[in-house]
C-alpha positions, 0 to 999 in steps of 0.5 A: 500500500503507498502507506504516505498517501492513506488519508483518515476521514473522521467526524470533528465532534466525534472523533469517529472514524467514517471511512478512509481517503487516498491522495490523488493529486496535488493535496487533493484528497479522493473518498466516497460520498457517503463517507463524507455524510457520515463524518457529518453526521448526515443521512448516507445518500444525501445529495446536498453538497455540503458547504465550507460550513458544514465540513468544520465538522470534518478532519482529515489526517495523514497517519505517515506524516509527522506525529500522525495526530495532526487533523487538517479541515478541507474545503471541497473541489467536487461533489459526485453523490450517490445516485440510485441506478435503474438496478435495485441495490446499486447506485452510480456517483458516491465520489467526492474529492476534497483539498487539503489546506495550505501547509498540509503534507503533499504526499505522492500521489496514487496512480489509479490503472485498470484492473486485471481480472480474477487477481488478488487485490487489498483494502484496509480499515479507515484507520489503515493499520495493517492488521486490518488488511483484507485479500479479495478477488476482483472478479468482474465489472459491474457497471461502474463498480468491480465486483468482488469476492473474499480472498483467503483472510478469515476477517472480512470487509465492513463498515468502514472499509469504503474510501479505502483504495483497492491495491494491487500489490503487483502492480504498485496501483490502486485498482478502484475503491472500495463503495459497498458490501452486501450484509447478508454474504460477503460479496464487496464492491469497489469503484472502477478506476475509469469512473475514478479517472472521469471524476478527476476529468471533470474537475479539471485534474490529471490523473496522477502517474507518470505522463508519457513523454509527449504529454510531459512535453506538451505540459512544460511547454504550455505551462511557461507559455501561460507563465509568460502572460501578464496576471490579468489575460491568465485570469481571463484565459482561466476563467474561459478555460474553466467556462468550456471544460465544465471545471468546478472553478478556474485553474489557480496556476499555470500547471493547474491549466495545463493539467486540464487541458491534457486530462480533457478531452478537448482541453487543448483545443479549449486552451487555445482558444482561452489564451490566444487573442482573436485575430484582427479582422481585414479591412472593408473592401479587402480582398484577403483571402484566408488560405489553408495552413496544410502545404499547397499540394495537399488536395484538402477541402480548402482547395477543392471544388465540391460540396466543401467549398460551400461549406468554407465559401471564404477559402480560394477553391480549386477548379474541378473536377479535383475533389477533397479526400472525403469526396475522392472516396464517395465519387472515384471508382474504388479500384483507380483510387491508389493504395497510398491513399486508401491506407494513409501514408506517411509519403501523400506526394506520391499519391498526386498523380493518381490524384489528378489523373483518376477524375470521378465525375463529379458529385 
């Protein structure tokens, strides 16, 4: 288990343990809905968000960090709760993801991957003392959850086992997160990491692990463009930002932008368009034609003389009977069309000439 991650979720007037918690991003802490209802006292499926108010009756605590006593209040960064499913005895959401406040430890982050079925897997108690470990099998998807059977550990699954990750010890990641168990037989559930990685999606967070090589270069290079503006244009580009993703709230700093961008997905077209100012429009009477930015002997829509044209009736079309690729597959006959352009190629000069040889007629 990433022991520096575990998060203790308890009630503030109480003390009670309500389930557990596991870092998921930058001091953002991820746990089930209903465990947050439970440390505030309040009915299990309550939908209501709770408001700053309300979470003073809520600490957390970082067992592995300093004495382990310290108790920190969170303020919320997204609310998922429990919603009933067309299924009885099953629900959908249960998710929320709170952030820690300044000066809390910023423990590393779990990687959430997906899970293999039929492996061993393990919870742990909302206090994560590793006496209360529990094996369990993963074996099937249910909807948003996994299904679950007991492992070979006597003791079983109970209350207080929700908002603890699912651990796959092969792998070093979390594999879900423990939702649900069925009174009668011991037969538990967990959220599927997918459901995990759209929630952190939708507020606007990557999820934690290492980023492929591109995506880490497309993150630095983006996060020193937006470095580089004045204060009041990433302001603005923030608040756009967070208007045409659907964030819970703007990005606060350049990374927290980058980091929306790459975990939508349109996030780097919506980036563009939050950070780049419009373009000056041509004068009256100009006679400034837009061209395409593909290189002039791509025979794209902009340059062709079809349906496309009245689509872009700004653009300079060529003369028929050229087609663009899209009408070059409707109208050629199949056997003239050449290979290289059926499958893509990375070489399309080689394609032109059967491009302006074989002419279908035209549309």
């Amino acid at each position: 288990m990433a022991r520096g991650a575990w998060v203790v979720v308890r009630g503030a007037t109480s003390g009670a343990l309500a389930g557990a918690g596991v870092v998921v991003g930058d001091g953002i802490v991820l746990t089930c809905a209903h465990v947050v209802n439970a440390a505030l006292d309040r009915v299990r499926f309550a939908a209501e968000e709770p408001s700053d108010a309300d979470l003073a009756g809520l600490t957390l605590t970082l067992p592995a960090h300093g004495t382990g006593a310290e108790t920190y209040r969170p303020t919320m960064l997204s609310w998922t709760p429990a919603r009933p499913s067309a299924r009885p005895g099953r629900w959908e959401g249960d998710l929320a993801l709170l952030r820690l406040p300044e000066g809390a430890p910023r423990p590393t982050p779990v990687r959430f991957a997906d899970a293999a079925m039929g492996r061993t897997a393990w919870v742990w108690y909302a206090s994560g003392d590793g006496r209360t470990a529990v094996d369990v099998l993963v074996q099937k998807p249910l909807g948003p959850w996994l299904l679950l059977d007991p492992g070979s550990s006597e003791v079983p699954v109970r209350h207080g086992y929700s908002g603890s990750p699912l651990w796959d010890s092969a792998s070093g990641t979390a594999v879900g997160l423990m939702v649900s168990v069925e009174p009668e037989v011991r037969r538990y559930y967990a959220l599927a990491p997918a459901v995990v990685r759209e929630a952190l999606a939708a507020a606007g967070l990557a999820a934690a692990g290492p980023r492929d090589p591109r995506q880490e270069w497309l993150h630095r290079q983006a996060a020193e463009a937006l470095a580089a503006l004045p204060e009041e244009r990433f302001r603005r580009g923030a608040h756009q930002l967070a208007w045409s993703l659907g964030l819970p709230g703007p990005p606060a700093r350049p990374e927290d932008a980058a980091d929306a961008a790459l975990a939508h997905p349109r996030g780097l077209p919506a980036l563009r368009d939050a950070f780049t100012e419009p373009a000056a429009r041509p004068a009256a009477g100009s006679r400034a034609i837009p061209r395409p930015s593909w290189p002039r002997w791509w025979p794209g829509p902009a340059r062709c003389g079809c349906s496309a044209r009245r689509t872009t009736p700004g653009w300079q079309a060529c003369s028929p009977p050229y087609r663009c690729r899209n009408c070059w597959r409707r109208h050629a006959p199949p056997s003239r069309i050449c290979r290289c352009i059926r499958s893509g190629c990375r070489t399309p000069r080689r394609c032109l000439t059967a491009w302006r040889t074989v002419r279908p007629s035209r549309a």
